[in-house]
N, CA, C and O atoms as CSV, one atom per row, in Angstrom:
chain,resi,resn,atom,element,x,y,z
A,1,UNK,N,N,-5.390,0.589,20.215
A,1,UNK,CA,C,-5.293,-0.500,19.250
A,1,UNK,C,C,-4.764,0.058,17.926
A,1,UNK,O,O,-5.183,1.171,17.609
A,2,UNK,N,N,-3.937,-0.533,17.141
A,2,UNK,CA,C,-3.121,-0.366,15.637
A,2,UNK,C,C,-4.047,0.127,14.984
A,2,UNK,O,O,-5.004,0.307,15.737
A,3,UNK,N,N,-4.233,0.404,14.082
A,3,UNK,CA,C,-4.915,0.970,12.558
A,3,UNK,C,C,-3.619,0.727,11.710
A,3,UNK,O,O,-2.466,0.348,11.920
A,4,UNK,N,N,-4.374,1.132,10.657
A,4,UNK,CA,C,-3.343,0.499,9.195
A,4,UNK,C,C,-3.938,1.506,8.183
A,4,UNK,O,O,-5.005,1.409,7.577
A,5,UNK,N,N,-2.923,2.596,8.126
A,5,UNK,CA,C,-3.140,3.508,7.445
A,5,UNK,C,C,-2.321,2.918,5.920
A,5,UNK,O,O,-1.306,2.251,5.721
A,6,UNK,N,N,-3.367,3.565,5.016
A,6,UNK,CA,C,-3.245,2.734,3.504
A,6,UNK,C,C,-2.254,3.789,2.454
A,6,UNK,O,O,-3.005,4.506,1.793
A,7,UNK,N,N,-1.421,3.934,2.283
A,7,UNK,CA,C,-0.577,4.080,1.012
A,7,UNK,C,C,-0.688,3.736,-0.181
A,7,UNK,O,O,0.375,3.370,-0.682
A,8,UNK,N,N,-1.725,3.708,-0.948
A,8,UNK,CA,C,-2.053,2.258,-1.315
A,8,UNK,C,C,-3.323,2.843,-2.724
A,8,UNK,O,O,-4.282,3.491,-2.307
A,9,UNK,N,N,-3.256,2.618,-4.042
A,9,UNK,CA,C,-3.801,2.844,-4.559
A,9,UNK,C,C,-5.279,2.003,-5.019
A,9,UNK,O,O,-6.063,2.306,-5.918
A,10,UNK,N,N,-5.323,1.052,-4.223
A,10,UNK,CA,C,-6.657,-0.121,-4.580
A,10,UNK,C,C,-7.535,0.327,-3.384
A,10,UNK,O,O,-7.381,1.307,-2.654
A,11,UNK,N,N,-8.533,-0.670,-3.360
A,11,UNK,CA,C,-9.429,-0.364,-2.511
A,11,UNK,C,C,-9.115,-2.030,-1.574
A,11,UNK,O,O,-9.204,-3.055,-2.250
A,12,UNK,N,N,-8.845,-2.130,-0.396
A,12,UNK,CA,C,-8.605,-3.088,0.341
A,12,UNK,C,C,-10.427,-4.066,0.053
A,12,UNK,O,O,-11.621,-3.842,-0.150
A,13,UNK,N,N,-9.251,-5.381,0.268
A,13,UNK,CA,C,-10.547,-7.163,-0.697
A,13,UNK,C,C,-10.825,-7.427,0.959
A,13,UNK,O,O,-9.891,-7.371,1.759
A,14,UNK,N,N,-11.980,-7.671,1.306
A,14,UNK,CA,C,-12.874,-8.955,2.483
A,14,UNK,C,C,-11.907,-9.294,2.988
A,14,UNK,O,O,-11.678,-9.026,4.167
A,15,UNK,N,N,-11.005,-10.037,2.157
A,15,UNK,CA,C,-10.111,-10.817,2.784
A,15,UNK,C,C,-8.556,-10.293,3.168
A,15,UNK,O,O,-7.705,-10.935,3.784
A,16,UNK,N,N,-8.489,-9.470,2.834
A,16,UNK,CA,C,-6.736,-8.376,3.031
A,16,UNK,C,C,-7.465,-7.716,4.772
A,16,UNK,O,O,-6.633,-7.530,5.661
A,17,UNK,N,N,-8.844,-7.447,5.061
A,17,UNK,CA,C,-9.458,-6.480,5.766
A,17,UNK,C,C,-9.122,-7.854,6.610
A,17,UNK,O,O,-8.019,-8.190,7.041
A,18,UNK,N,N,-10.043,-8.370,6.697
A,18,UNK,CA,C,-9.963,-9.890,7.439
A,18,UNK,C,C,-8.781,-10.185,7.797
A,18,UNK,O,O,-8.893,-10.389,9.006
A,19,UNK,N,N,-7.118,-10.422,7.351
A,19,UNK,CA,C,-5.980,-11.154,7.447
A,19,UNK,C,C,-5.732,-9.845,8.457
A,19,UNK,O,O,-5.542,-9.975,9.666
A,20,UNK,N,N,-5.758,-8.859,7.919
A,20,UNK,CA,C,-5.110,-7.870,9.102
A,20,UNK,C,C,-5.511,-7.340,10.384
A,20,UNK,O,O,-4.850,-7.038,11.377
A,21,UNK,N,N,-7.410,-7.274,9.998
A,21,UNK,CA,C,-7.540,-7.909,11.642
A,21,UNK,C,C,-7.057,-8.865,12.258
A,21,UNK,O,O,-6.812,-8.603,13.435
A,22,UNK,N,N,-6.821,-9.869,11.933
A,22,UNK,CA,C,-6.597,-10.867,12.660
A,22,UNK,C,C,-5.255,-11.216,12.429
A,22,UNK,O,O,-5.165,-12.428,12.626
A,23,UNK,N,N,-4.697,-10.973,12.263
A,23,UNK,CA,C,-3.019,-11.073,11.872
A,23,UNK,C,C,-2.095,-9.969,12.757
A,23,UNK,O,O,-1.252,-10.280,13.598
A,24,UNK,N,N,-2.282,-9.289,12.556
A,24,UNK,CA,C,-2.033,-7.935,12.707
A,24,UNK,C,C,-2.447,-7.369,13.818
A,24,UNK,O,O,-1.577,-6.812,14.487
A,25,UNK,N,N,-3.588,-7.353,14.228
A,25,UNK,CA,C,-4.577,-7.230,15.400
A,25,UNK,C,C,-5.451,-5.444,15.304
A,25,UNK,O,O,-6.005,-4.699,16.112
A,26,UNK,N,N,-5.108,-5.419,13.704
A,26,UNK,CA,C,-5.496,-3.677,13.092
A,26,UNK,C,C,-7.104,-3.871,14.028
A,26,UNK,O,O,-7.583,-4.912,14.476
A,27,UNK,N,N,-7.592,-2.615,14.088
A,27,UNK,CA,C,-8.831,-2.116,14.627
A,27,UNK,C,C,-9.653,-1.242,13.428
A,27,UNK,O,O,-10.857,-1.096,13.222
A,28,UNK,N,N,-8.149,-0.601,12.555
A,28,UNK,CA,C,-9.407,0.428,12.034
A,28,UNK,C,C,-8.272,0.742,10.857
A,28,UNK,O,O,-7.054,0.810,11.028
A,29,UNK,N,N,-9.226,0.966,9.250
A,29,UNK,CA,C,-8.501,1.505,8.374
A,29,UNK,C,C,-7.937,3.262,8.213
A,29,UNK,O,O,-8.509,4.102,8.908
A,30,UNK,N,N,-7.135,3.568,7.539
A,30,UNK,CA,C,-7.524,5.165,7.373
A,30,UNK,C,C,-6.622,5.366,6.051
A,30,UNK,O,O,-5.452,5.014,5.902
A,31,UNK,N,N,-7.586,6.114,4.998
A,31,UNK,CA,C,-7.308,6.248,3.945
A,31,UNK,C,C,-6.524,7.402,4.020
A,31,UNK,O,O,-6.546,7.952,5.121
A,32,UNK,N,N,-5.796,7.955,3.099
A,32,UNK,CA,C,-5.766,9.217,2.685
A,32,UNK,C,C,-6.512,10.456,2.441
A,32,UNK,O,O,-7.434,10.227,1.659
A,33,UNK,N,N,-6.474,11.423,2.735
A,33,UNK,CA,C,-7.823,12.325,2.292
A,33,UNK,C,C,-7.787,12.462,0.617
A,33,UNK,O,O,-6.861,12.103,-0.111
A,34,UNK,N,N,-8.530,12.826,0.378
A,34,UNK,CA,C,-9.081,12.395,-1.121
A,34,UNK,C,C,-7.874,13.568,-2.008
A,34,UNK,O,O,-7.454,13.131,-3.080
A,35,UNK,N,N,-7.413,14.823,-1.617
A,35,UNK,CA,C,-6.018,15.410,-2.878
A,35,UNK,C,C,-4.780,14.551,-2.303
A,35,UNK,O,O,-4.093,13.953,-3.131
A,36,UNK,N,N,-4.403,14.440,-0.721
A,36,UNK,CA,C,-3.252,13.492,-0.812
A,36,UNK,C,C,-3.561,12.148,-1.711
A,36,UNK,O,O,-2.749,12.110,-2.635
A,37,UNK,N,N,-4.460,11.044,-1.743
A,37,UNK,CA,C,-4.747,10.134,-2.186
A,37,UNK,C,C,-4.524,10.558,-3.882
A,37,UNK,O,O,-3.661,10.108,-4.636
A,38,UNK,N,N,-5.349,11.333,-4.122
A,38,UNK,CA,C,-4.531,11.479,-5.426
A,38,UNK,C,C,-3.512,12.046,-6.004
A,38,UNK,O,O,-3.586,12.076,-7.233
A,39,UNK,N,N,-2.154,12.722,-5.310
A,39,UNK,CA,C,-1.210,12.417,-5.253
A,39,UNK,C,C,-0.312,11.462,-5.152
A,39,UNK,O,O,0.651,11.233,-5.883
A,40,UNK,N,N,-0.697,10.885,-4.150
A,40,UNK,CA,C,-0.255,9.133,-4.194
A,40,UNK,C,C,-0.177,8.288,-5.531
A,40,UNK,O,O,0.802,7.693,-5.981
A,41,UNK,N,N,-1.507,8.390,-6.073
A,41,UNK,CA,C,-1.988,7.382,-7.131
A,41,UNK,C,C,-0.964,8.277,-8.352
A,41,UNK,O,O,0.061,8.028,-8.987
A,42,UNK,N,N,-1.383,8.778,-8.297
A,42,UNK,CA,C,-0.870,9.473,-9.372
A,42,UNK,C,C,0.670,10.412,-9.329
A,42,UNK,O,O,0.689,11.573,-9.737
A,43,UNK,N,N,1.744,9.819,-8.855
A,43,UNK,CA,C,3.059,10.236,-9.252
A,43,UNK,C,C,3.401,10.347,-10.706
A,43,UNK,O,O,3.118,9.418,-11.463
A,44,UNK,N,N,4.272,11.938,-11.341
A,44,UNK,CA,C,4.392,11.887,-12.107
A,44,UNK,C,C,5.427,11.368,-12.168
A,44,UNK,O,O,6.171,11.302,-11.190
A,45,UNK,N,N,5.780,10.774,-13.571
A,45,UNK,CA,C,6.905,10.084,-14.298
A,45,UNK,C,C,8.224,11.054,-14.479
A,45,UNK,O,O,9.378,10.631,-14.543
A,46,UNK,N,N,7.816,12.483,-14.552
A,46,UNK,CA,C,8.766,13.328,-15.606
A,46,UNK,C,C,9.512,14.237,-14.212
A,46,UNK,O,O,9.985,15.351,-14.438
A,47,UNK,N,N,9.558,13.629,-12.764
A,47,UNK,CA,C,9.911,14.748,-12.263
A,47,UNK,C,C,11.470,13.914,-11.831
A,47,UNK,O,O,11.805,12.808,-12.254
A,48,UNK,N,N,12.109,14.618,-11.071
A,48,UNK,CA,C,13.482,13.653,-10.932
A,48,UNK,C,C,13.246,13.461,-9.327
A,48,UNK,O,O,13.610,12.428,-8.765
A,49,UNK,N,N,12.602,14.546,-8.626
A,49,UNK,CA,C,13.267,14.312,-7.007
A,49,UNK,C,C,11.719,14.134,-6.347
A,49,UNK,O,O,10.979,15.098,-6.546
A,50,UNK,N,N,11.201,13.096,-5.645
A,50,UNK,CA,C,9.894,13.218,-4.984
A,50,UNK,C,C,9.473,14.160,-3.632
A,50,UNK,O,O,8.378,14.440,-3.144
A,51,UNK,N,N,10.575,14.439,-3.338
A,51,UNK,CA,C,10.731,14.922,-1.833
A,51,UNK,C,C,9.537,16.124,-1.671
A,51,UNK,O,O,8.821,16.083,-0.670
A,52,UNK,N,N,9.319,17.329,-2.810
A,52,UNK,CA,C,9.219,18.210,-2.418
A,52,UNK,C,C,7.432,17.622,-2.974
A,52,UNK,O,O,6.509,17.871,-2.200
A,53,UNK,N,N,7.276,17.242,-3.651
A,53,UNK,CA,C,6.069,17.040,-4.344
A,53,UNK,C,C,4.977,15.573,-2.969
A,53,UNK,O,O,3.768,15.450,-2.774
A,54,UNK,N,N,5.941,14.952,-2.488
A,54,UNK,CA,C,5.400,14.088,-1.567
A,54,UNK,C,C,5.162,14.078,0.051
A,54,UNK,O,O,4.703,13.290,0.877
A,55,UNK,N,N,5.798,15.551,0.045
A,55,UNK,CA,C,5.685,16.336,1.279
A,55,UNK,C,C,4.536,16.480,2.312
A,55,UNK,O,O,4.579,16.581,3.538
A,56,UNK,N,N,3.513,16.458,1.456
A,56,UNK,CA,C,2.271,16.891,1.851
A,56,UNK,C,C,1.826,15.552,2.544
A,56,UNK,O,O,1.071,15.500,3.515
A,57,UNK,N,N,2.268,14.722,2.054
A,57,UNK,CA,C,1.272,12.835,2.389
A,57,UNK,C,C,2.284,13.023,3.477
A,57,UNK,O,O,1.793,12.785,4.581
A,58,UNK,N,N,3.642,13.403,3.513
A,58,UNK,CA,C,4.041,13.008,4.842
A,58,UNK,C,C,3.953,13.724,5.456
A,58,UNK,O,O,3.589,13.120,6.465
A,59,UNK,N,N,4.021,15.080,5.798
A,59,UNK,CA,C,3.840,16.125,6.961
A,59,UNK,C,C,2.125,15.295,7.526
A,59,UNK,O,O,2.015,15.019,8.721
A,60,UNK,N,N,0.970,14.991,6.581
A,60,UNK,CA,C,-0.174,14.467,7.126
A,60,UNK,C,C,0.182,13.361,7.452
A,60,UNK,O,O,-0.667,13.023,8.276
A,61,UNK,N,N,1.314,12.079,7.284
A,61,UNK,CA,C,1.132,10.552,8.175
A,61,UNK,C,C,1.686,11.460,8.973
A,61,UNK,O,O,0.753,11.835,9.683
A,62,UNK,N,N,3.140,12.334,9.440
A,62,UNK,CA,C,3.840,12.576,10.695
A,62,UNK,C,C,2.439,12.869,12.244
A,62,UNK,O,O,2.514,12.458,13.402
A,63,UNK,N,N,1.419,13.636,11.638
A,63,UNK,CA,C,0.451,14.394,12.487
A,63,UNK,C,C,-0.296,12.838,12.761
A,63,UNK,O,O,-0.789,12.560,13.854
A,64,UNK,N,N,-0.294,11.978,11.706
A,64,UNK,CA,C,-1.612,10.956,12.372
A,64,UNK,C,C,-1.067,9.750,12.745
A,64,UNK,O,O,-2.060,9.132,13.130
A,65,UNK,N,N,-0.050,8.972,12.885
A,65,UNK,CA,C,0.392,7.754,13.036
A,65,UNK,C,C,1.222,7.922,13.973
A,65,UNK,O,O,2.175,8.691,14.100
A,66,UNK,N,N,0.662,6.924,14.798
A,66,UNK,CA,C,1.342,6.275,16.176
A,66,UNK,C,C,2.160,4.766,16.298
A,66,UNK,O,O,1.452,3.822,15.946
A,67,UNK,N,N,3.325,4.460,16.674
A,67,UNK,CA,C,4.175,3.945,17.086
A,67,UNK,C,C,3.869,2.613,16.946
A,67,UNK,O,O,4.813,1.832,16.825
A,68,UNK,N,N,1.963,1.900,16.930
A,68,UNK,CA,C,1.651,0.954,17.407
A,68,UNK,C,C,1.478,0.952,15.790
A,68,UNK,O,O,2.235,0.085,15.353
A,69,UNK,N,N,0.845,1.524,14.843
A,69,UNK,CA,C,0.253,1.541,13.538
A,69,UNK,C,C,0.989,0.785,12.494
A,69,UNK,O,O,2.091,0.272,12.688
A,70,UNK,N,N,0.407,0.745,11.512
A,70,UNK,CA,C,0.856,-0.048,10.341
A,70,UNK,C,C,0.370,0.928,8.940
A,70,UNK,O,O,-0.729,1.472,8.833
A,71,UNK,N,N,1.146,0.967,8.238
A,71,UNK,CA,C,1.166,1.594,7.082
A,71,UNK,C,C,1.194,0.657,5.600
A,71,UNK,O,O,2.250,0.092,5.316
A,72,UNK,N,N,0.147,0.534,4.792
A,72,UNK,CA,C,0.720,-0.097,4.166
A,72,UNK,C,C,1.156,0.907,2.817
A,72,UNK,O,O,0.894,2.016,2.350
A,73,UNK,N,N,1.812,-0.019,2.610
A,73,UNK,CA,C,2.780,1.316,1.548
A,73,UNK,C,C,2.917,0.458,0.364
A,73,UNK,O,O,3.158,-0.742,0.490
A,74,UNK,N,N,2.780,0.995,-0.728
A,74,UNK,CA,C,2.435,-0.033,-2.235
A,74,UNK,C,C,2.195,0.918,-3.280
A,74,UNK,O,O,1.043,1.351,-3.243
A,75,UNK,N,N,2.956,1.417,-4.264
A,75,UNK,CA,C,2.921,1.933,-5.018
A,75,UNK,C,C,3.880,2.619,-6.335
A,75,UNK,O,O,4.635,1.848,-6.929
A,76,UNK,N,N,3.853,3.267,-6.524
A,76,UNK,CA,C,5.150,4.299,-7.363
A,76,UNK,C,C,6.759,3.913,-6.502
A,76,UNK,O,O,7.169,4.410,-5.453
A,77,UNK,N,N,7.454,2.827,-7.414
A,77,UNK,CA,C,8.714,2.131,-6.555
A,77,UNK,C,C,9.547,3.399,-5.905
A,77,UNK,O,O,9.814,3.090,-4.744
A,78,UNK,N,N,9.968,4.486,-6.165
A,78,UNK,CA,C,10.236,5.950,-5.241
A,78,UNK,C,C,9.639,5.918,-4.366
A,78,UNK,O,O,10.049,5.229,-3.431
A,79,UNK,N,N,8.556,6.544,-4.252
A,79,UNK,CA,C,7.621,6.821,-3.453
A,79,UNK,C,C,7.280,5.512,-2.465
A,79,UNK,O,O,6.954,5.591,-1.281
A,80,UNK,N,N,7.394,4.638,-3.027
A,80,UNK,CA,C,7.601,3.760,-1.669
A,80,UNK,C,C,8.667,3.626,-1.346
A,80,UNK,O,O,8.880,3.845,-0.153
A,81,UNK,N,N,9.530,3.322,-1.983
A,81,UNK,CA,C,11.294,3.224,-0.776
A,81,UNK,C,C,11.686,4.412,-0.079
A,81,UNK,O,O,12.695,4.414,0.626
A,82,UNK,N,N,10.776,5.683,-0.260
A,82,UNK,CA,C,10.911,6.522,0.498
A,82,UNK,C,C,9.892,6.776,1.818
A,82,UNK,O,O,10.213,7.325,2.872
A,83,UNK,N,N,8.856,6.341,1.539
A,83,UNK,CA,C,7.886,6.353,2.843
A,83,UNK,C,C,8.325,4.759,3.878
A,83,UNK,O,O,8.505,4.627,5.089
A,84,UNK,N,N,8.367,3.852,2.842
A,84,UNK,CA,C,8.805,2.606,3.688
A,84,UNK,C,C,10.250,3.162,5.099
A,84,UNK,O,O,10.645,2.671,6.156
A,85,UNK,N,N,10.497,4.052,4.513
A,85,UNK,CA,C,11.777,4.537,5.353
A,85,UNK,C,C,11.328,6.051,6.612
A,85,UNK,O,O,11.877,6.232,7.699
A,86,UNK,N,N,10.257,6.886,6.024
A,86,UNK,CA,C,10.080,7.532,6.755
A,86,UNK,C,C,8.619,7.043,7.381
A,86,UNK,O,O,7.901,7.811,8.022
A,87,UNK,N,N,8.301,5.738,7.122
A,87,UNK,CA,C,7.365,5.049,8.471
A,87,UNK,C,C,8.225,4.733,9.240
A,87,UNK,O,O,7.992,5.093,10.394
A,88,UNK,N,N,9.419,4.040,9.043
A,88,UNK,CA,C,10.155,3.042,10.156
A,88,UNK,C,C,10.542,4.373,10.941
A,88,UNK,O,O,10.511,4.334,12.171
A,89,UNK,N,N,10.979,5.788,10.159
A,89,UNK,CA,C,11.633,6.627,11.401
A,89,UNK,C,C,10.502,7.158,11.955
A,89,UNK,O,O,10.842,8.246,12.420
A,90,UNK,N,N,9.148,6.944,12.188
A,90,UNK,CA,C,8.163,7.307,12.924
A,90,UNK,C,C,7.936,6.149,13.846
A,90,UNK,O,O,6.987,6.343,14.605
A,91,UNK,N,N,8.357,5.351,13.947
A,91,UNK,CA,C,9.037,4.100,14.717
A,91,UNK,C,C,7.225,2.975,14.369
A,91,UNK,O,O,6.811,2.171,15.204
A,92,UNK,N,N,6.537,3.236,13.086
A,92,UNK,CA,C,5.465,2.874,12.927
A,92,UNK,C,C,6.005,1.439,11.985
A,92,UNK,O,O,7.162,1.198,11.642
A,93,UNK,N,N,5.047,0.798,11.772
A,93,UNK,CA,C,5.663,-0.533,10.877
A,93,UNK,C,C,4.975,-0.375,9.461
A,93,UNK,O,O,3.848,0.101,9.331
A,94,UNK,N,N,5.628,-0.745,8.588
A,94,UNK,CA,C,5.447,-0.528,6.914
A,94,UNK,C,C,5.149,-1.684,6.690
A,94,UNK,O,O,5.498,-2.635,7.389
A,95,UNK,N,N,4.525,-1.739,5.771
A,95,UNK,CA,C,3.895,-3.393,5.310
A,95,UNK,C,C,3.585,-3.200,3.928
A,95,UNK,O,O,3.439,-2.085,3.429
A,96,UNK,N,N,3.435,-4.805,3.005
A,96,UNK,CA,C,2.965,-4.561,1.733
A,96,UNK,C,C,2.056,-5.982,1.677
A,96,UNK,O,O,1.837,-6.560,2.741
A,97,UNK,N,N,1.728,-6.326,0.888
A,97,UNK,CA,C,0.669,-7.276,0.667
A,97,UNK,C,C,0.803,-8.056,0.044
A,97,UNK,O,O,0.553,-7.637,-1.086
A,98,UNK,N,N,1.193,-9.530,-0.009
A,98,UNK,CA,C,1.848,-10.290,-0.873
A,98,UNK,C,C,0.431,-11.115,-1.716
A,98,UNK,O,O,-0.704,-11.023,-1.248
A,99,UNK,N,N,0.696,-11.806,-2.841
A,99,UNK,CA,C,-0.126,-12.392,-3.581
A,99,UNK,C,C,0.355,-13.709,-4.200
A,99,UNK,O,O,1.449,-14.254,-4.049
A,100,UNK,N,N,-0.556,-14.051,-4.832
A,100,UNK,CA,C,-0.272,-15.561,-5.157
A,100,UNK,C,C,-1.513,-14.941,-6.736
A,100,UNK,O,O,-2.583,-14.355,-6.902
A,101,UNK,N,N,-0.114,-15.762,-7.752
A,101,UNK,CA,C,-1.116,-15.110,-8.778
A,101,UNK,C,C,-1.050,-16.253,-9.439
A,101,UNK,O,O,-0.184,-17.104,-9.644
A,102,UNK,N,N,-2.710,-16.002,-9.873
A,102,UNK,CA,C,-3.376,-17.919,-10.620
A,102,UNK,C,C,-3.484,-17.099,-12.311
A,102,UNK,O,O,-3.749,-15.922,-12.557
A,103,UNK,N,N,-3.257,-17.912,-12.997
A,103,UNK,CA,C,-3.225,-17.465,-14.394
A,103,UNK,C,C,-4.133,-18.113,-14.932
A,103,UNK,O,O,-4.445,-19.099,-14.264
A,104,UNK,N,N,-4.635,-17.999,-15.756
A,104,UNK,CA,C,-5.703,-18.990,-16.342
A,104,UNK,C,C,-5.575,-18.561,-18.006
A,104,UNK,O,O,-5.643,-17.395,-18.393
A,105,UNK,N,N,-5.353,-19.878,-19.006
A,105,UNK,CA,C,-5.292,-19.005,-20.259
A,105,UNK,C,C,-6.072,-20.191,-21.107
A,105,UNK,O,O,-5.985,-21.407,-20.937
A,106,UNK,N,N,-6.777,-19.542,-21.968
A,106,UNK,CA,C,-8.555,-19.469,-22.833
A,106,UNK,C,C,-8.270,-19.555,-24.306
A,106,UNK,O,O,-7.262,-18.985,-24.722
A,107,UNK,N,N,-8.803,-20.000,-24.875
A,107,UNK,CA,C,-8.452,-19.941,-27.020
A,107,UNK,C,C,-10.012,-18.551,-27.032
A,107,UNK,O,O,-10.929,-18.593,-26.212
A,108,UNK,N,N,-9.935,-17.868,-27.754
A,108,UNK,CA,C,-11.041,-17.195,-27.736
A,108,UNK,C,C,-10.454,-16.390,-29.278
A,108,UNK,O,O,-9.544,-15.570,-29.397
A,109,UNK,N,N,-11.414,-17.019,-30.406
A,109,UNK,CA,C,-11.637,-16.418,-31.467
A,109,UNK,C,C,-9.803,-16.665,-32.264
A,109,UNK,O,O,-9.144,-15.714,-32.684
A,110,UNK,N,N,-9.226,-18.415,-32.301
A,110,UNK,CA,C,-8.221,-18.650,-32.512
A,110,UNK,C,C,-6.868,-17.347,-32.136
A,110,UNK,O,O,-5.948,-16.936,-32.844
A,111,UNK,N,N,-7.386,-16.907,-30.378
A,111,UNK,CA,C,-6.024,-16.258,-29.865
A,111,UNK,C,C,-5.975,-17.036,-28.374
A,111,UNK,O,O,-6.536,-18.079,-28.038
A,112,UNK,N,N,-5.520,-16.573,-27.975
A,112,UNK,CA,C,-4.601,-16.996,-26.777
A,112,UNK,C,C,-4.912,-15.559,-25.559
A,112,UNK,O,O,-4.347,-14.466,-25.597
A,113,UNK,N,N,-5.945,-16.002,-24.576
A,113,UNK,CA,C,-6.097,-14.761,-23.993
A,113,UNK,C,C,-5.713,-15.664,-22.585
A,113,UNK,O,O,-5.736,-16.859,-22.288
A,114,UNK,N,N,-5.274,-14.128,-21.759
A,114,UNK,CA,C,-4.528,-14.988,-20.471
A,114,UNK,C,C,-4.866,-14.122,-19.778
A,114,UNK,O,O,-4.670,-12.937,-20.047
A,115,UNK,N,N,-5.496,-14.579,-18.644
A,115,UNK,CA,C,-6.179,-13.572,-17.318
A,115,UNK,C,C,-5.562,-14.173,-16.239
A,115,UNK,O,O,-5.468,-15.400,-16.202
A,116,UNK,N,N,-4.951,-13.187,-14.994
A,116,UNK,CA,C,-4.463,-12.888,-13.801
A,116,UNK,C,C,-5.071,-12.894,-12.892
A,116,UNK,O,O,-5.561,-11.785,-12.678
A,117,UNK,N,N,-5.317,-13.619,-12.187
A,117,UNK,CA,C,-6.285,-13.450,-10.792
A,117,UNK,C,C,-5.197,-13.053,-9.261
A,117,UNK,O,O,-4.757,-14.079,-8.743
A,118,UNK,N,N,-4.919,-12.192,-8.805
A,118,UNK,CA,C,-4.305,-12.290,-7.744
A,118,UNK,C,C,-4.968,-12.353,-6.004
A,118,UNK,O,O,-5.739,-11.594,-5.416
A,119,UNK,N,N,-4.393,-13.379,-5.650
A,119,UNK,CA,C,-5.139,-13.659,-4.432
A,119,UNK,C,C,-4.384,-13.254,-3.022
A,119,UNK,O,O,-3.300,-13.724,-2.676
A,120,UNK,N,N,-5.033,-12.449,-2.395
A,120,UNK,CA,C,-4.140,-12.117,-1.294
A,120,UNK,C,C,-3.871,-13.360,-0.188
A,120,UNK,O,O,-4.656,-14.192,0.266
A,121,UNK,N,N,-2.289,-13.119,0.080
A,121,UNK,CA,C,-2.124,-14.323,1.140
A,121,UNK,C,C,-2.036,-13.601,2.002
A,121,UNK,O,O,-3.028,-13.777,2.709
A,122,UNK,N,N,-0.978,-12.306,2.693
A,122,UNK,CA,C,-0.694,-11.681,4.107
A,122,UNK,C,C,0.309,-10.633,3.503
A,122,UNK,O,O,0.849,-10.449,2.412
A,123,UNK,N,N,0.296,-9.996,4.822
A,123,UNK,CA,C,0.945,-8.580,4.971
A,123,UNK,C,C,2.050,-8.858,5.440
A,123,UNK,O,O,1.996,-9.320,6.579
A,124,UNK,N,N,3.248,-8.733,4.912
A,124,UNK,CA,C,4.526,-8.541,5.095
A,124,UNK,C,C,5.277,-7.033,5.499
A,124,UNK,O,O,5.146,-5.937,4.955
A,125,UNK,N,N,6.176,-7.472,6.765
A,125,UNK,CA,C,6.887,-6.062,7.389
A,125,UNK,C,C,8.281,-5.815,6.112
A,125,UNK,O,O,8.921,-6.719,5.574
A,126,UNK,N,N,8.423,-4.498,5.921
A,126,UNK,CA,C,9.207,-4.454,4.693
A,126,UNK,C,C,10.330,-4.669,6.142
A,126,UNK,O,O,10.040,-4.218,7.250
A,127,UNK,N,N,11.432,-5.327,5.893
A,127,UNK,CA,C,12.557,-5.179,6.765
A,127,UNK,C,C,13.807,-4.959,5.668
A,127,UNK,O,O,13.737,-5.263,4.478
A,128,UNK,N,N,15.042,-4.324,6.381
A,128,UNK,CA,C,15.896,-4.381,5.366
A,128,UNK,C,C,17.334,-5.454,5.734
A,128,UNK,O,O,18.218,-5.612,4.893
């Protein structure tokens, strides 16, 4: 059965866990180990080429992801148009998580404050 290995700097909502069981037909999550994961999260800004620095997250998906799996990939726009590409050549499927965002805006202390709620709808296959 699929798993849905996470790329992914949040912590997956009830309901993202929920849509992809059942959408998807995922069985099981798998994070990053905790220095790749923070590599992930944390791409620096100041370097020019990711390849050599993002090496490590992929030599570890090449060893763990199978053909049937799902990756979701969401993050540092590099770093994802480059894994979105070396999931598909692991013949695994890349996905991202689409939202629906409710705004809500408040007078508080004669300003104007505006809060974002984003609600997950489903997991989309990146295709090109």
């Amino acid at each position: 059965m699929p798993k849905m290995f996470l790329l992914f700097s949040h912590k997956l909502t009830e309901q993202q866990i929920a849509d992809a069981k059942e959408s998807l037909g995922v069985e099981g999550f798998v994070r990053l180990p905790p220095k790749l994961q923070e590599l992930w999260s944390d791409v620096p800004p100041d370097i020019t080429d990711l390849a050599l620095y993002l090496q490590p997250i992929q030599q570890w998906l090449k060893e763990q992801v199978q053909s049937e799996d799902f990756v979701l990939v969401q993050g540092d726009f590099g770093a994802t148009c480059k894994f979105v590409t070396f999931v598909k050549e692991q013949g695994a499927k890349a996905v991202y998580a689409t939202t629906k965002r409710n705004v809500e805006e408040r007078l508080l202390d004669g300003k104007v404050v505006k809060t974002s709620v984003f609600e997950h709808i489903r997991f989309r296959e990146y295709k090109a």
